[in-house]
C-alpha positions as CSV (number, residue, x, y, z in Angstrom):
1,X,0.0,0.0,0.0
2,X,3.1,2.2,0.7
3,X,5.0,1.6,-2.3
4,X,1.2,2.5,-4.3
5,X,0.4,5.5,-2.2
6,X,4.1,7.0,-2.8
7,X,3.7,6.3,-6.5
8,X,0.0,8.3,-6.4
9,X,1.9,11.2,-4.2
10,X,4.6,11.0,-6.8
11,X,2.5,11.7,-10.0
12,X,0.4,14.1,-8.1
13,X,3.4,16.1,-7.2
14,X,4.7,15.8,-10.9
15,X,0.9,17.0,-11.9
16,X,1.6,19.9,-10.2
17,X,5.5,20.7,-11.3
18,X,4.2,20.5,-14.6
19,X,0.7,22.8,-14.2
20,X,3.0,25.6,-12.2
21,X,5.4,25.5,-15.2
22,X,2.8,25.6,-17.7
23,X,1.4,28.2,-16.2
24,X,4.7,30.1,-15.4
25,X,5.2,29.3,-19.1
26,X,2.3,31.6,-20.2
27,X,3.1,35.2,-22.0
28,X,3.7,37.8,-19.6
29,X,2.2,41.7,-20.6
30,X,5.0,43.9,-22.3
31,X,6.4,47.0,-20.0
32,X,6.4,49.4,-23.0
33,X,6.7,53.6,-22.1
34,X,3.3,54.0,-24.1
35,X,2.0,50.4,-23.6
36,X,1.8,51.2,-19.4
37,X,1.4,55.4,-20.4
38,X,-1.2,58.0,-20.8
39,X,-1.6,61.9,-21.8
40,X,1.3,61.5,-24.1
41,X,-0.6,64.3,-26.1
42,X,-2.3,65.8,-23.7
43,X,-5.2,63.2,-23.8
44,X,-7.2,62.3,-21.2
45,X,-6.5,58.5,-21.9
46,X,-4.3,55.8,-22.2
47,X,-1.8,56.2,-24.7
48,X,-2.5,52.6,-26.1
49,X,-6.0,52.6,-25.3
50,X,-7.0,50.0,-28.8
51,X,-5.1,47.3,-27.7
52,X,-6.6,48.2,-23.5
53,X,-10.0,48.2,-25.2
54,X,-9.6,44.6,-27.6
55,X,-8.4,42.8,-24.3
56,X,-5.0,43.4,-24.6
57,X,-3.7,44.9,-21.1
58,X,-1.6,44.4,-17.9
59,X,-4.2,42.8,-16.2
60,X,-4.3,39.2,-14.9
61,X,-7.0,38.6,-17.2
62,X,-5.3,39.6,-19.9
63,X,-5.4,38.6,-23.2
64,X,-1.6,37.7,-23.1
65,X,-1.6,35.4,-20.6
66,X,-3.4,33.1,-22.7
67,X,-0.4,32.7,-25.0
68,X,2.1,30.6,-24.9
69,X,5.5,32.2,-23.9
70,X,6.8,29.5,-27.0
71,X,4.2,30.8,-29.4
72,X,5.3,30.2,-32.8
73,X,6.6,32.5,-35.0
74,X,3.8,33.8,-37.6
75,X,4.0,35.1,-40.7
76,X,2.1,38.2,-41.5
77,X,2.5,40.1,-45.3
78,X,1.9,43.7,-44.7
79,X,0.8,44.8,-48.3
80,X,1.2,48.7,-47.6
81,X,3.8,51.5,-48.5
82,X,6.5,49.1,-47.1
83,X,8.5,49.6,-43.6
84,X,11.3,51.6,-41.7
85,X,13.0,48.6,-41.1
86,X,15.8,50.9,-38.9
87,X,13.1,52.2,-36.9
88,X,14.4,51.8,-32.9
89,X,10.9,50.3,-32.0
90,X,11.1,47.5,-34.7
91,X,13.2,44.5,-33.8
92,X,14.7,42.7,-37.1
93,X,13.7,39.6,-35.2
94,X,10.0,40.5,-35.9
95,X,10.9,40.7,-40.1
96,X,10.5,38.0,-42.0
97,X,13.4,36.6,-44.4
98,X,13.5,34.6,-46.9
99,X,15.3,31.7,-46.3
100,X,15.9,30.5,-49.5
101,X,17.4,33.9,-50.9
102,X,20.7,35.6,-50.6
103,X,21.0,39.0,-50.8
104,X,24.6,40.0,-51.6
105,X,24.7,37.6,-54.9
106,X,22.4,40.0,-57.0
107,X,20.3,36.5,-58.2
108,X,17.1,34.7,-57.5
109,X,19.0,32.0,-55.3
110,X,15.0,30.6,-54.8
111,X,14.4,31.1,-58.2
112,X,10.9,32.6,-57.4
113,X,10.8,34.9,-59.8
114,X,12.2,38.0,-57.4
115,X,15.5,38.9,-57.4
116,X,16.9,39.3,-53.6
117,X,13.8,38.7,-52.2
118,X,15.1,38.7,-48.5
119,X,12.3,40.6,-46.5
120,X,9.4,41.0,-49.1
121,X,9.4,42.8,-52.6
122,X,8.7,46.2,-53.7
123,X,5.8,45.9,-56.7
124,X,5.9,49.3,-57.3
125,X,9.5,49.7,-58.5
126,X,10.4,46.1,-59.0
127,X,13.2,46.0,-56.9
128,X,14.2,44.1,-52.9
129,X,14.0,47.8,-51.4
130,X,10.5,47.5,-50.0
131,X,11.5,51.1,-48.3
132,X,8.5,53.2,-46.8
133,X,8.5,56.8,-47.6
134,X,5.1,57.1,-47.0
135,X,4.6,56.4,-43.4
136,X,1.4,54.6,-43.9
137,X,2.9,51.1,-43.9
138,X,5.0,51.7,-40.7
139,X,2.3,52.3,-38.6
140,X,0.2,49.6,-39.5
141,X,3.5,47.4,-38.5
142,X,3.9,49.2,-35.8
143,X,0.5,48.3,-34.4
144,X,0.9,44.1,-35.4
145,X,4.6,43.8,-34.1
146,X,5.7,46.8,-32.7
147,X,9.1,45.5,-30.2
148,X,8.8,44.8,-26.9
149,X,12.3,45.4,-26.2
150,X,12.0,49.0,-26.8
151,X,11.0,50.3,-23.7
152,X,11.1,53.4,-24.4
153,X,8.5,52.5,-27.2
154,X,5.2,51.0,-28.0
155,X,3.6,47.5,-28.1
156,X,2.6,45.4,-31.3
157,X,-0.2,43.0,-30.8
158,X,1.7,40.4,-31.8
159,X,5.4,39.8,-30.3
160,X,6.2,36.9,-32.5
161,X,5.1,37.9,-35.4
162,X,7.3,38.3,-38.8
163,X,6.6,40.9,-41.0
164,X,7.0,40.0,-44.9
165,X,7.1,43.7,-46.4
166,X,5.3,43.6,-49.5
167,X,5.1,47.4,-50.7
168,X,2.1,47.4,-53.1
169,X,1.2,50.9,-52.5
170,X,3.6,54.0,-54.1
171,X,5.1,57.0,-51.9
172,X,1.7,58.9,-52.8
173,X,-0.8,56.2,-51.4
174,X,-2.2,55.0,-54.5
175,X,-2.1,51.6,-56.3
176,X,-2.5,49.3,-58.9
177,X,-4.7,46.4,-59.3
178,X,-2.1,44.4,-60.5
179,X,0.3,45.6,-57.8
180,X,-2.3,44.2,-55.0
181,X,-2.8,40.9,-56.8
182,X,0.4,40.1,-57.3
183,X,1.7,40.6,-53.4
184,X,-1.0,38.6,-52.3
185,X,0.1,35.9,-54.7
186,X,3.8,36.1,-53.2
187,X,2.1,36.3,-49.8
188,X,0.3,33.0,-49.9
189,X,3.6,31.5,-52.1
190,X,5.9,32.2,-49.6
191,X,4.2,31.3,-46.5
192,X,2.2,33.8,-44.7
193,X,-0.8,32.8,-42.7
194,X,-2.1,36.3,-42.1
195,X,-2.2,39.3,-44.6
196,X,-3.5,43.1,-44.3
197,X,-4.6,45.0,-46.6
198,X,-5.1,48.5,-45.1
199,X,-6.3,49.8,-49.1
200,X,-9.1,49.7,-51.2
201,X,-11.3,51.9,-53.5
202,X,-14.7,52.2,-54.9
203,X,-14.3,49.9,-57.5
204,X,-15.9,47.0,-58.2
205,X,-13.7,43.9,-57.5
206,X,-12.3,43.0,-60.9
207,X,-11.1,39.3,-62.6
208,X,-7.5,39.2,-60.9
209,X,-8.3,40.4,-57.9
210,X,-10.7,37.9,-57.6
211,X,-8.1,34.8,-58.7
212,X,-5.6,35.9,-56.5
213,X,-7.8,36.3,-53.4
214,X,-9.4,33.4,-54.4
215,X,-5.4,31.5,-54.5
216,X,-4.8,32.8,-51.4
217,X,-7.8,32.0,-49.3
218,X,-7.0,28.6,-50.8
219,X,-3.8,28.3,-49.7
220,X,-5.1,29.3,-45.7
221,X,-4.5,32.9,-45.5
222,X,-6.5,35.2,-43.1
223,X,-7.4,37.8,-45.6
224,X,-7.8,41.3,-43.3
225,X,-9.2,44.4,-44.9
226,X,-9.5,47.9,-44.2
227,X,-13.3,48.9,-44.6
228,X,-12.0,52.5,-46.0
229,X,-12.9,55.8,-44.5
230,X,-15.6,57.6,-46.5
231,X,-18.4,56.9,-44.6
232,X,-20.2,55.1,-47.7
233,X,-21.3,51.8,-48.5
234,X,-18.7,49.7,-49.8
235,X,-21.3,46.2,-50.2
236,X,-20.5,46.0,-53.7
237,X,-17.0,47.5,-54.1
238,X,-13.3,45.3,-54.5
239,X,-11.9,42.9,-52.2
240,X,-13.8,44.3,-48.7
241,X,-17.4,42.9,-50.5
242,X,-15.8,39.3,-50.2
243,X,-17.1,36.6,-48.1
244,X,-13.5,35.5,-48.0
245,X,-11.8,38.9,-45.8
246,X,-12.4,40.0,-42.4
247,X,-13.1,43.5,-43.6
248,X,-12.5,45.8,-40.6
249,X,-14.4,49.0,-39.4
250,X,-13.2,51.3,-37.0
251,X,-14.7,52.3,-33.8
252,X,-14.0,55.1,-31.5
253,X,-13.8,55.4,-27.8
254,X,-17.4,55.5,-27.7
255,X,-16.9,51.7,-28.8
256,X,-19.6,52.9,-31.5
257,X,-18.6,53.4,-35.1
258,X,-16.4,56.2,-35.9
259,X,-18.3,58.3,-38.3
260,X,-15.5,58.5,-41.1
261,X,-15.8,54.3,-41.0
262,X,-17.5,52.6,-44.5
263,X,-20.3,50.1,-44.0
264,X,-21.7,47.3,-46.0
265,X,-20.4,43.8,-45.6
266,X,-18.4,44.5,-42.1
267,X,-17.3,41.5,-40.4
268,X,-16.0,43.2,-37.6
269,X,-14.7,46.4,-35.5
270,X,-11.5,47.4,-34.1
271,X,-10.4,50.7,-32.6
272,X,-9.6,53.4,-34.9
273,X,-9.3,56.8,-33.6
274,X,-6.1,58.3,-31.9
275,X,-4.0,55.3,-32.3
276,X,-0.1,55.5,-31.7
277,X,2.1,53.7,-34.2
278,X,5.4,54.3,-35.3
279,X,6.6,57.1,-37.6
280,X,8.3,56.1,-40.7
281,X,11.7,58.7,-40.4
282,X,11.0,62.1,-42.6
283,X,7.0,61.4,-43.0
284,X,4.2,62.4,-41.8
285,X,1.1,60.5,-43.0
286,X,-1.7,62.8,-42.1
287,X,-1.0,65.7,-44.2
288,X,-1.6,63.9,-47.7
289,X,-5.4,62.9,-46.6
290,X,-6.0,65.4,-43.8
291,X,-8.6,68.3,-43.6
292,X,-6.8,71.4,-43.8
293,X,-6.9,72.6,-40.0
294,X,-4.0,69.9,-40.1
295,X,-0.3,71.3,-39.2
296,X,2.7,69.7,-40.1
297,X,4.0,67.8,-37.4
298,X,0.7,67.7,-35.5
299,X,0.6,64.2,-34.9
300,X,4.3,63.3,-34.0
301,X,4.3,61.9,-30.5
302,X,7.3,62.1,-27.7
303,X,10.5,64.5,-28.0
304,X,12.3,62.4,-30.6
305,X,9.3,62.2,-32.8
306,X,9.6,58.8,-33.4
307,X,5.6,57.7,-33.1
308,X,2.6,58.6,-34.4
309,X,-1.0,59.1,-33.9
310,X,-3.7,58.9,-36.2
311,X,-7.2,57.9,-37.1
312,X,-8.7,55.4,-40.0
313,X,-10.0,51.9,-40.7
314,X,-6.1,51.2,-41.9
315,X,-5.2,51.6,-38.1
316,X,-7.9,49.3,-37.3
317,X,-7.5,46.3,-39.6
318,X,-4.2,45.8,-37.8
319,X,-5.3,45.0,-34.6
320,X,-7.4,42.2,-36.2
321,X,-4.1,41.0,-38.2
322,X,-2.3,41.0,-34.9
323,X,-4.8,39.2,-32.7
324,X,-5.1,36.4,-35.9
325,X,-1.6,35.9,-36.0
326,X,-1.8,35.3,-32.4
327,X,-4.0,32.8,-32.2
328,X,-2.1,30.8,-34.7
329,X,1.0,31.4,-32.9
330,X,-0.2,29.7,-30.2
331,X,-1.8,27.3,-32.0
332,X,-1.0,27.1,-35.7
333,X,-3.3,24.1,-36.4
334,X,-5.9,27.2,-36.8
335,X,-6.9,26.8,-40.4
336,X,-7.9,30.3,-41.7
337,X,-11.8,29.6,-42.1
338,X,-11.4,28.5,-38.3
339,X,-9.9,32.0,-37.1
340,X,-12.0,34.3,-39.2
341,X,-15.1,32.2,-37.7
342,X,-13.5,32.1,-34.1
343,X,-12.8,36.1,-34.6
344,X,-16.5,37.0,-35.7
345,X,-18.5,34.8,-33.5
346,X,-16.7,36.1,-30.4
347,X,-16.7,39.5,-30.8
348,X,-18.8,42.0,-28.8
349,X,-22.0,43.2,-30.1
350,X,-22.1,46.9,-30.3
351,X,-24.3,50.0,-32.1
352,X,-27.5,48.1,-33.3
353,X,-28.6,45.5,-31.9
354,X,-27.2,42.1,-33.6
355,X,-25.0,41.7,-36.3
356,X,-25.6,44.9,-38.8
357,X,-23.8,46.7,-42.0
358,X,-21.9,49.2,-39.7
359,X,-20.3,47.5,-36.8
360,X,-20.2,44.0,-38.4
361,X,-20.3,41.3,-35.2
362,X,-19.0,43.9,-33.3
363,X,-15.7,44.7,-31.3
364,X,-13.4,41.8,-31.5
365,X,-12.5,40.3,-28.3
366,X,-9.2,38.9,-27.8
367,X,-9.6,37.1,-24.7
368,X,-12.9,35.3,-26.2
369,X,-11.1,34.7,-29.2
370,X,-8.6,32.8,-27.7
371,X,-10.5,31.3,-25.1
372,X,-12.6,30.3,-27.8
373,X,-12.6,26.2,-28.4
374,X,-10.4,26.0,-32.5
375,X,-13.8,24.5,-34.0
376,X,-16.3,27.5,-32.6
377,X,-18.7,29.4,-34.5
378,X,-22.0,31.1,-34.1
379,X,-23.1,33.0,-36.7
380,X,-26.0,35.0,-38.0
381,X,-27.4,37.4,-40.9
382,X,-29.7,38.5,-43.0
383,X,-28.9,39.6,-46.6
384,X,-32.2,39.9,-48.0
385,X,-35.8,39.6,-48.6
386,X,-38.2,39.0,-51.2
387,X,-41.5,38.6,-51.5
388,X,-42.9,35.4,-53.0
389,X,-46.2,33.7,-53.5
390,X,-46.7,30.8,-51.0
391,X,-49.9,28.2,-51.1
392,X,-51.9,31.3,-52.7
393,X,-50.7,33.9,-50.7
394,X,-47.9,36.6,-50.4
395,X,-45.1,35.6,-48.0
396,X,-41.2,37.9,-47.3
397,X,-38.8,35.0,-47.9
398,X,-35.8,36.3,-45.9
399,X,-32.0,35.1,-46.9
400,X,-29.2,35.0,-44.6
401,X,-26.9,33.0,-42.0
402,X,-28.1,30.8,-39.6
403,X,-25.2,28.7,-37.9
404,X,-23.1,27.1,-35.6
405,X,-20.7,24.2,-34.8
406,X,-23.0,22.9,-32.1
407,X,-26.7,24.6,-33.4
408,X,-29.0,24.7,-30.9
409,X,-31.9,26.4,-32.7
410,X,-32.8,29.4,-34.7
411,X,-35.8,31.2,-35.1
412,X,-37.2,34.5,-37.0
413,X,-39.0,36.9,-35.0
414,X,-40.7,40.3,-36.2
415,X,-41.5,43.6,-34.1
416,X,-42.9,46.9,-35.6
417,X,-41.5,50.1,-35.6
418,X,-38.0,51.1,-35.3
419,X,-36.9,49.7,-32.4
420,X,-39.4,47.3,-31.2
421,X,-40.0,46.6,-27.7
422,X,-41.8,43.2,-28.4
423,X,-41.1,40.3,-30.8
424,X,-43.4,38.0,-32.2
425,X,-42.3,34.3,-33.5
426,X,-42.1,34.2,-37.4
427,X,-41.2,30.6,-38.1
428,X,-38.3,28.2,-37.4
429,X,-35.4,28.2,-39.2
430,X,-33.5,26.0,-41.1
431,X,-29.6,25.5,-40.7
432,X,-28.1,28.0,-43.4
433,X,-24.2,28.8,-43.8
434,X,-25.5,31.5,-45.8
435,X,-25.7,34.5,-47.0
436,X,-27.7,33.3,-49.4
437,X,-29.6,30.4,-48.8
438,X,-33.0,30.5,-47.3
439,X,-33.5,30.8,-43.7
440,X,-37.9,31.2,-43.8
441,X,-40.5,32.5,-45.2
442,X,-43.0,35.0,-43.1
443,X,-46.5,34.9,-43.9
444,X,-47.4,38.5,-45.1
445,X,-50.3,38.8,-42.3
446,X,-47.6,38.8,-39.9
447,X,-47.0,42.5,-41.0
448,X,-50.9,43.6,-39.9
449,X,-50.9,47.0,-38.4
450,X,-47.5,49.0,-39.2
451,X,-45.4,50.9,-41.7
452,X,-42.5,49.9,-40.4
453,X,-41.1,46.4,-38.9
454,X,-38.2,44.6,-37.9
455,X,-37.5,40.8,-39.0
456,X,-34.7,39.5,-37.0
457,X,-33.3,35.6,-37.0
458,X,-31.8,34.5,-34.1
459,X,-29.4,31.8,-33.6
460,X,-28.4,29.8,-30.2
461,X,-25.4,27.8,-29.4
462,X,-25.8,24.4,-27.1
463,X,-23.4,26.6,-25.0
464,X,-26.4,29.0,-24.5
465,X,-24.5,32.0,-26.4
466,X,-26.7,33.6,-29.3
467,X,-26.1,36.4,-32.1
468,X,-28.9,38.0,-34.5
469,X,-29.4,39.8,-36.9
470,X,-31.8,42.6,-38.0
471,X,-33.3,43.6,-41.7
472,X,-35.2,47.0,-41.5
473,X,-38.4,46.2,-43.4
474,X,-40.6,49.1,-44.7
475,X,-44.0,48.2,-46.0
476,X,-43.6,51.1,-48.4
């Protein structure tokens, strides 16, 4: 009985050497001047208040201490204006390089089709000097992987990231199609599991565009776009109208939608007003798309001018490319469909009830997210109605999402008015991964008695979580 009993105490005791040290071995909050700061402008608020607000603090409940202090290193392209790379609060650890390519032999030792290829490519000038002189593409660096051995600096989101610099985007912030299409081809070639795309336009998203986000979504990569900042629907317009991006709208510190922010087909929200990034050396970003009560110099932030504050959807999509590079760091079975569902069905609801064309699913929430079990998804929508002609009467078939990895029922519901106080059952609901299939069909009585009525869908988890989703109806 001895021997037995000292074996049992024996594996308990190891039990518990190896809990402590797993949890010893989890990833500690960075110490960073701005990270832990505040008023570095003269505002009333933490100098790093988007990452504070996504989960992301020195709490014990932060985000970070769900990671794994042996995360693996994550590849993330950054198709922008390209990178500082000497900038003091980037660490050449957190750059990618091409392991196949040698850059003092002036030949394509990978025989890729790029010539010296060592940290990313430069469409625009066809050459291995992916250089920013812009100032747009630092930022949104600074904001994925921004060192957190500087401590005089900022934090990135994502400390083991490695930044492949593809610059896509010319010194004067505009583009090509071809430019775009081709980096994300190189991306999802050369191994990156996460891309941002902090650009986009008004135009509708053309053939190649299409094939090569098509290729890469293929190959596994987390697509993340910038929704764009002229407060207009973009539903229709290039590679944000895809089902196959995270397209990312910003929010203020209001946690509602910042009014510059596009809407349409919004997955989900991320802080984007006031947020500190590096500055690119001799740029300053906000003077090429600024109002002109801008000054030169404005936005510089600390007595060596080496960071930055500004305001856009650009500065938001990052923090949603940092937080999915994260969670495949620490767990890099993640297949891409897996985070972008993960990110969107755990992130907190916000502005109109449910999910809706301006917030998306809402604020993303980092803890959730990684809390979140890999095969997790709840997911709701409605992307249309019509009306149709059902056993000799008018019925509003209504199109949309209705899903989950463990569905544990969904259900329409209508409520007059603009913001109904009441709901009445409209019908079951049958299991849709959307956005177009059909979730019901309403009997047109239901709509007895107002102008104006709400048809929502709602779906519930077996864990007891719902989302929903609302369609403004208006009987004229």
């Amino acid at each position: 009985m001895s021997r037995i009993f000292a074996s049992l105490l024996g594996l308990a005791l190891l039990s518990s050497a190896i809990l402590a040290h797993a949890q010893e071995a989890m990833l500690a909050p960075p110490n960073n001047h701005y990270f832990t700061g505040k008023g570095s402008w003269g505002q009333p608020f933490a100098d790093q208040w988007g990452l504070q607000r996504i989960g992301f603090d020195d709490s014990p409940n932060s985000a970070w201490r769900l990671i794994k202090a042996n995360a693996q290193p994550v590849v993330v392209g950054v198709i922008d204006t390209g990178l500082d790379w000497n900038h003091q609060n980037i660490d050449p650890d957190n750059i990618w390089t091409n392991p196949g390519e040698n850059a003092d032999n002036n030949l394509d030792n990978d025989h890729n089709g790029y010539v010296g290829d060592v940290i990313g490519w430069n469409f625009v000038d066809r050459n291995n000097k992916p250089w920013d002189f812009d100032g747009h593409g630092t930022l949104v660096a600074g904001i994925i992987a921004g060192s957190w051995k500087d401590a005089s600096g900022m934090a990135g989101v994502n400390p083991f990231a490695k930044l492949m610099i593809l610059k896509a985007i010319n010194n004067f912030g505009h583009t090509r199609t071809s430019y775009i299409a081709e980096a994300l081809i190189y991306a999802a070639n050369n191994g990156a599991r996460v891309v941002n795309l902090s650009v986009g336009g008004k135009e509708k998203i053309n053939a190649l565009e299409q094939a090569a986000l098509d290729y890469a979504y293929a190959k596994g990569v987390v697509i993340v776009v910038a929704a764009g900042n002229d407060a207009a629907d973009i539903s229709q317009y290039g590679i944000a109208s895809s089902d196959k991006v995270l397209t990312v709208a910003a929010s203020g510190l209001d946690d509602q939608r910042a009014n510059f922010s596009n809407w349409g087909k919004i997955a989900v929200t991320a802080p984007g007003v006031d947020i500190l990034s590096l500055r690119a050396r001799r740029t300053d970003v906000m003077l090429s798309f600024a109002s002109s009560k801008y000054t030169a110099g404005q936005a510089y932030v600390g007595d060596d001018k080496r960071h930055y504050r500004a305001s856009g959807t650009s500065f938001a999509a990052p923090f949603v490319t940092g937080l999915a590079s994260l969670m495949i760091a620490n767990d890099p079975s993640l297949t891409n469909k897996q985070v972008m569902n993960i990110i969107k069905s755990t992130a907190r609801d916000v502005g109109t009830p449910g999910v809706d064309q301006y917030t998306g699913y809402g604020i993303i929430d980092a803890v959730a997210a990684l809390k979140a079990p890999k095969d997790y998804y709840l997911l709701a929508g409605i992307s249309n109605v019509e009306v149709v002609k059902k056993g000799g009467a008018q019925a509003v078939r209504v199109h949309g999402t209705a899903d989950a990895n463990a569905l544990k029922s969904a259900r329409l519901e209508v409520g007059a008015g603009e913001a109904p106080t009441t709901w009445k059952a409209a019908g079951a609901v049958q299991r849709s991964a959307g956005p177009d299939t059909v979730l019901g069909d309403i009997p047109a009585s239901a709509f007895q008695g107002a102008p104006l009525w709400q048809i929502r869908v709602v779906v519930t988890h077996d864990s007891g979580a719902t989302r929903e989703a609302r369609f403004r109806l208006s009987l004229n």
